[in-house]
ZALOMI-429684 format. One record per residue (C-alpha): x, y, z. Coordinates in steps of 0.5 Angstrom, whole numbers, plus 2048, in hexadecimal, padded with zeros to 3 digits. Each point is the difference from the previous one (the first is absolute). Layout:
! residues N
XYZ
...
END
This chain:
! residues 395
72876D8E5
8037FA804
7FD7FC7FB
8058037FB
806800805
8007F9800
7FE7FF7F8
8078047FF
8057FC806
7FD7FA7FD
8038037F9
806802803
8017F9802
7FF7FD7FA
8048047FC
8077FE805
7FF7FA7FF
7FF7FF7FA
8078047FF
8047FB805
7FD7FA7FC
8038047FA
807802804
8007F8802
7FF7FE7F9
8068047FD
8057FD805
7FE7F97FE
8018027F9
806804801
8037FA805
7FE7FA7FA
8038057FB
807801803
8017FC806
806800804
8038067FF
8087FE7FE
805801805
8078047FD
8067FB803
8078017FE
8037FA7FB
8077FF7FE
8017FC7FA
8057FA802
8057FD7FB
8057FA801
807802802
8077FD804
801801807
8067FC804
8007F9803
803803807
7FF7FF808
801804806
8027FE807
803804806
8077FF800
807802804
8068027FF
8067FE802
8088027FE
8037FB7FC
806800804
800800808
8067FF804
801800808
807803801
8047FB805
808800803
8037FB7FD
805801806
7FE802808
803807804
7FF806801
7FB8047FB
8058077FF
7FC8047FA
7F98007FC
8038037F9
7FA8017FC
7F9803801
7FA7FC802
7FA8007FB
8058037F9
8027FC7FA
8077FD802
8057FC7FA
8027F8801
806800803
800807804
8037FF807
7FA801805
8037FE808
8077FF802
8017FC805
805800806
8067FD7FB
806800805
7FF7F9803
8007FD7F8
8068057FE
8047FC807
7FD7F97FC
8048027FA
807801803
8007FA804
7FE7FC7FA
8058037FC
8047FF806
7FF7F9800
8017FF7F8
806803800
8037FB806
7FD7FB7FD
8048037F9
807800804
7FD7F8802
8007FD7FB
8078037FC
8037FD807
7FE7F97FE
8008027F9
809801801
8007F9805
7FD7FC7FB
8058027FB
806800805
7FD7F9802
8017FF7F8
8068007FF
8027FC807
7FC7FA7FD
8048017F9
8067FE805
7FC7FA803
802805807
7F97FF802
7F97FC800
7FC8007FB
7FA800805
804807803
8008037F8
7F87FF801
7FE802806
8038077FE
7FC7FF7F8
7FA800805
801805804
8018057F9
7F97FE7FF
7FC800806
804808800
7FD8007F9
7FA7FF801
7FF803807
8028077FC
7F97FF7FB
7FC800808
803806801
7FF8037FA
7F97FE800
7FF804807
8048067FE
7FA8007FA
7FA7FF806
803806803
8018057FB
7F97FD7FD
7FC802808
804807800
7FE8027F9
7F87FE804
802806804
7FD8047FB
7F97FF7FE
7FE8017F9
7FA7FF7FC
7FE7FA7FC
7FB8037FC
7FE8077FD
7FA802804
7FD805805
8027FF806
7FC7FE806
801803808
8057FF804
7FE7F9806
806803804
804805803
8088027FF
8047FD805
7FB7F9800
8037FA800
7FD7FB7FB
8017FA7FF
8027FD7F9
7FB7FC7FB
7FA802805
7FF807802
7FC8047FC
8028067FD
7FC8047FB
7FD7FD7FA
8018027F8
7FA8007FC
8008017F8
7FA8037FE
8027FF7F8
7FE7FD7FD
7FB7FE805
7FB7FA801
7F97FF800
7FD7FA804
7F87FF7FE
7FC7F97FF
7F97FE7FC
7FB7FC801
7FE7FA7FD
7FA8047FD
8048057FD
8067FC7FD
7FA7FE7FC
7FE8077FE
8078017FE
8017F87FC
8027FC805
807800805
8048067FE
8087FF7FE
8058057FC
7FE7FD7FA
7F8802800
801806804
8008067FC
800807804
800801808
7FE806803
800804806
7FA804803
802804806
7FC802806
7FD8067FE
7FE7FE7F9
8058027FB
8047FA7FC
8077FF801
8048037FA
8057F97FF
7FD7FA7FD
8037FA803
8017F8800
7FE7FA802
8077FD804
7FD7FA804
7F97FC800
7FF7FB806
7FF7F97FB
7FB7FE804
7F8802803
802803807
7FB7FA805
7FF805805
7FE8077FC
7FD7FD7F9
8058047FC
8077FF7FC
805805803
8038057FB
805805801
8028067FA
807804800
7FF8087FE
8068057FF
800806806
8048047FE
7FD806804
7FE7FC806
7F98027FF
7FE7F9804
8037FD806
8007F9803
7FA7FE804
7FB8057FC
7F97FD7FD
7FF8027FA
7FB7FB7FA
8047FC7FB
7FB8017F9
8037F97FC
7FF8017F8
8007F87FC
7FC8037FA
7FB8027FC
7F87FE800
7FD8027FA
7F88027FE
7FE802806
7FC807802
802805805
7F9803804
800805805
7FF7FD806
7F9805802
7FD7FB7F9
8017FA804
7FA7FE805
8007FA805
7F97FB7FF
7FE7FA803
8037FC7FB
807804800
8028067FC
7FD8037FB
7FF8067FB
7FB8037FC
8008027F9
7FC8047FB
7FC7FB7FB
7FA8017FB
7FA7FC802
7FB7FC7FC
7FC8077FF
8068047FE
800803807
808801803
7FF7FC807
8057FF805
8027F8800
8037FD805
8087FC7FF
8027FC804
8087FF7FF
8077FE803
804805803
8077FF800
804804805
802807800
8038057FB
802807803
7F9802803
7FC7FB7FB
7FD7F97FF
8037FC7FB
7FB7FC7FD
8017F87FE
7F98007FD
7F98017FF
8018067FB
8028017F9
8038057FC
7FB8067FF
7FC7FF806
7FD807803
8017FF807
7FC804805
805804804
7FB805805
7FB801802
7FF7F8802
7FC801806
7FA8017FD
8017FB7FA
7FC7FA800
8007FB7FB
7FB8007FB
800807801
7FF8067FB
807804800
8038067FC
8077FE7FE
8058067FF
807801801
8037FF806
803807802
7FB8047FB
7F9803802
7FB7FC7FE
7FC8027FA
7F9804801
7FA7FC800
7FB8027FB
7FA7FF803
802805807
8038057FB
7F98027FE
7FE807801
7FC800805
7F9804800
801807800
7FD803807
7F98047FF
7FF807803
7FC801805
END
């Protein structure tokens, strides 16, 4: 009886190992059979296309006019006339200043002009009396020229006193600050009732906001990008991007580039003029300055996503077909030239019709087997995994 036990382990023993060998045997048949099953990866087919020659760099407004408002003449600051921070016209009376001193100076230069009217018609009739006397030899000639002299010394006295008439009314007209230029109006340094000073007290400022000006600068390297140093003649649309992220909506102009390379920073000065009809930009705001000189043909723009970073530098991976006929991934490396949006522009290392991988790149290797589809549509179903399954045995 033990004799037939053992018999029938020993059997039951021979017969699992005879179906491991066969399982071993199938996987090795099925793996030299298939191989590396491939992965389904995205690919975007890329073609050539434009994109603009530009630059960004952070840049600053500034109002195209600002004007400090100073007295032209001292005294007692009487009245503010205009509101502090509102739009205000050339020309618009903004202080008053004490005139009663100017109006004094104005009656006593036409005071001294008119004495000086009355001076000069009283040598005017002593020359001509004189005349005639010396017509009858009753007097000298010397006598006759003095009384000529006098006449116009008298003449020319009158042009001093008419000069200091048109100074005074000239300070009593500066009694009245107006506005030199068009503007918003700044805030007021002062108090009514202040005495200022003339030339040298600070009143308030008026700052033009449009147009308005933009100040920025480029680096050697960017000017390169952009085709060398930029003037009026090369550059073909500035524009504004504001600090949340939206574009301005007027397009502006180049109106100054320095003539050289600024020693200390490396980077040429520039400065561009935008129409601000809504005051939407204020003077000091940092804003960034997107400058257009042109247009770069022939080149591919890819998600960023498809762009990876080896020990060599930047790389992509496409779709090929290998000596076997296999879709394999296939290792590019290539020469990115900046952004566009949210994606690369790529100067070369592809060309057009290339399949390029778009996801699933983490598990991609080169060489490796892949399953290339459209990005954004769902793989096609494999053959070999949609095969029925065996069919469940009751037990």
């Amino acid at each position: 009886m033990a004799k037939r036990t053992m018999q029938y382990t020993h059997t039951l023993l021979a017969v699992m190992l005879s179906t491991l060998i066969a399982a071993c045997g199938q996987q090795k048949q099925d793996a030299a059979a298939g191989g590396m099953p491939a992965l389904p990866v995205g690919v975007i087919e890329v073609q050539p296309t434009s994109v603009p020659i530009r630059a960004e760099a952070v840049a600053q407004t500034e109002g195209a006019k600002e004007v400090e408002v100073r007295p032209r003449v001292g005294g007692i600051l009487l009245k503010k006339m205009f509101q502090e921070g509102e739009p205000i016209k050339a020309g618009q009376t903004m202080f008053l200043i004490d005139p009663v001193p100017f109006q004094i100076a104005v009656q006593q230069a036409e005071a001294q002009l008119a004495q000086q009217k009355a001076r000069i018609t009283q040598t005017q009739r002593e020359a001509d009396r004189l005349k005639g006397l010396l017509d009858t030899q009753s007097i000298s000639q010397r006598e006759y020229d003095n009384a000529l002299s006098d006449n116009s010394v008298a003449s020319a006295t009158l042009l001093q006193y008419e000069a200091m008439l048109r100074e005074a009314k000239l300070n009593l007209s500066y009694t009245s600050v107006t506005a030199p230029t068009s503007g918003i109006a700044g805030r007021f340094e002062f108090s009514e009732g202040a005495l200022v000073s003339a030339n040298t007290s600070l009143l308030t400022t008026i700052v033009q906001l449009s147009p308005i000006w933009v100040r920025f600068s480029l680096s050697d390297s960017e000017l390169a990008s952009l085709g060398g140093q930029l003037t009026s003649r090369n550059v073909k649309n500035i524009q504004l991007v504001l600090p949340d992220g939206t574009d301005f909506p007027e397009s502006g102009k180049l109106n100054f580039s320095a003539s050289e390379i600024d020693p200390a920073l490396g980077t040429q000065q520039l400065r561009a003029v935008f129409e601000n009809a809504n005051r939407s930009l204020l003077p000091g705001q940092f804003v960034r300055a997107r400058v257009t000189t042109g247009t770069r043909d022939g080149v591919f723009i890819i998600p960023q996503t498809a762009v990876l970073t080896g020990d060599q530098g930047k790389f992509v991976y496409v779709a090929e077909k290998d000596a076997s006929g296999k879709t394999i991934a296939a290792v590019r490396p290539i020469q990115e030239g900046g952004w566009e949006g949210k994606n690369w522009v790529i100067l070369s290392g592809l060309k057009a019709g290339d399949k390029l991988l778009a996801d699933n790149l983490i598990k991609v290797r080169p060489g490796a087997p892949v399953d290339p589809h459209p990005l954004g549509e769902p793989p096609a179903a494999n053959p070999k995994t949609s095969a029925k399954a065996p069919a469940k045995t009751s037990a």
